[in-house]
Residue, then its C-alpha position, 0 to 999 in steps of 0.5 A: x135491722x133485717x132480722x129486727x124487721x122480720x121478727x116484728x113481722x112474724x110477731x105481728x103476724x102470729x097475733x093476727x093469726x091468734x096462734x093457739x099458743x100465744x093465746x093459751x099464754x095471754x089467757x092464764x096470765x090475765x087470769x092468775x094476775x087478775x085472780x091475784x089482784x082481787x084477792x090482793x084487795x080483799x086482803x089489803x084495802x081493809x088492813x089500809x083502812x084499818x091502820x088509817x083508823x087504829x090507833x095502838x102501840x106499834x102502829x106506826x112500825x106496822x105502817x113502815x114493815x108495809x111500806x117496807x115490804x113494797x121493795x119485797x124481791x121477787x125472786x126472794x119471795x119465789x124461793x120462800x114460797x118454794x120452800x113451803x110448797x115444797x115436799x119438806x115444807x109445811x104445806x108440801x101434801x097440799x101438792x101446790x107446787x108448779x100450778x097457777x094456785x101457787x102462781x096466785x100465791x106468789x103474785x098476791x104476796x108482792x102485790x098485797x103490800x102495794x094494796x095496803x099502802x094506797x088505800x092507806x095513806x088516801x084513807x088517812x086523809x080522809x079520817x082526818x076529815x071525817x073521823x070526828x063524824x064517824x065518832x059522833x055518829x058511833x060507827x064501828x070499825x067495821x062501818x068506819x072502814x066501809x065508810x071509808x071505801x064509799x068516800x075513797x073509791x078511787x083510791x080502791x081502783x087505783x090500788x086494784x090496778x096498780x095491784x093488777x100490773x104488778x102482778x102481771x109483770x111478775x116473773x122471777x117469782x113465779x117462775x120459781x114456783x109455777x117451773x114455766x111449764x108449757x100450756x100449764x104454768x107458762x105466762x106472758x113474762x115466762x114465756x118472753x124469759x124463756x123465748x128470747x133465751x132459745x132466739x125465737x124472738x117472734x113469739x116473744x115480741x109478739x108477747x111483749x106487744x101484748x103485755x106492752x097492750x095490757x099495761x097501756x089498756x090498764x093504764x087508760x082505764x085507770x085514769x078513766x075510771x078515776x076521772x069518772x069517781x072523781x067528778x061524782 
């Protein structure tokens, strides 16, 4: 219990003293999760909205590979990406390998799935309240689907969110394509990884503490931010 107390000292203690390391650590994890989560929603909310407005043969197996690909292993992700980033795969010259870039791959990949699958099923309920409007109305797809982000704003927030803490609590496949490389491709959950193996439990519960702030922080805000959308 001592050594327990002494390292949530020193974990304390090392971010009260904003240690440079522990700082370089927290800002390349929010900005690749966060670079990956807006991505992730550029990509994944119009597919959800799409799929609650098409209608064509193989839809609904579209909608279950989505879903299905909500259980995506990380780690099986992380080595799929490998390889294609690798010197003998097909996207090996881009020399992505073992940087944030391809860190940014690997989260947007598990958490693109998430996107599509909130935005989806809020989207469908919605179509089923005003899809006969939009069709009087001859709206597009395009203006359809914009329609439907107007009337669902908080389901995109949620989706983004949800996105967001996926991502930054990824650690088996980014690790397997950004190597944890130290002040270049090591994050939060890397970091915490690799700390606790080595016994140097401050730094890593002082990481924790902060990925355990984030999520709280993240959590909060959503249900804000939704309260808000939700009585306008």
């Amino acid at each position: 219990m001592n050594d327990f107390a002494r390292s949530v000292r020193a974990a304390v203690s090392l971010i009260g003293e904003a240690d440079p390391e522990l700082l370089d650590i927290v800002v390349l994890s929010v900005r690749v999760s966060l670079t990956a989560s807006i991505v992730a929603l550029v990509v994944g909310a119009p597919i959800g909205a799409w799929l609650a407005i098409a209608r064509f043969s193989g839809r609904h197996a579209l909608i279950v590979l989505t879903n299905a690909l909500l259980g995506l292993p990380p780690v099986v992700v992380g080595l799929g990406l490998y390889l294609f980033l690798s010197r003998s795969g097909p996207l090996g010259a881009a020399g992505l390998l073992f940087t944030p870039t391809a860190m940014v791959i690997a989260q947007t990949l598990l958490a693109t799935p998430i996107v599509v699958a909130l935005v989806h099923r809020p989207s469908t309920l919605l179509w089923a309240e005003y899809g006969d409007l939009a069709r009087t109305d001859g709206l597009s797809v395009v203006r359809s689907i914009a329609l439907l982000f107007a009337l669902g704003r908080a389901s995109l927030l949620t989706a983004f969110l949800a996105a967001f803490g996926r991502a930054i609590a990824e650690v088996g496949a980014i690790i397997i394509v950004g190597g944890n490389i130290r002040g270049f491709t090591r994050t939060m959950t890397t970091a915490i990884a690799l700390e606790t193996s080595k016994g140097d439990l401050p730094l890593a519960l002082g990481l924790g503490l902060i990925l355990l702030m984030l999520s709280v922080a993240v959590s909060t805000v959503a249900l804000l931010l939704v309260g808000r959308v939700g009585e306008k």
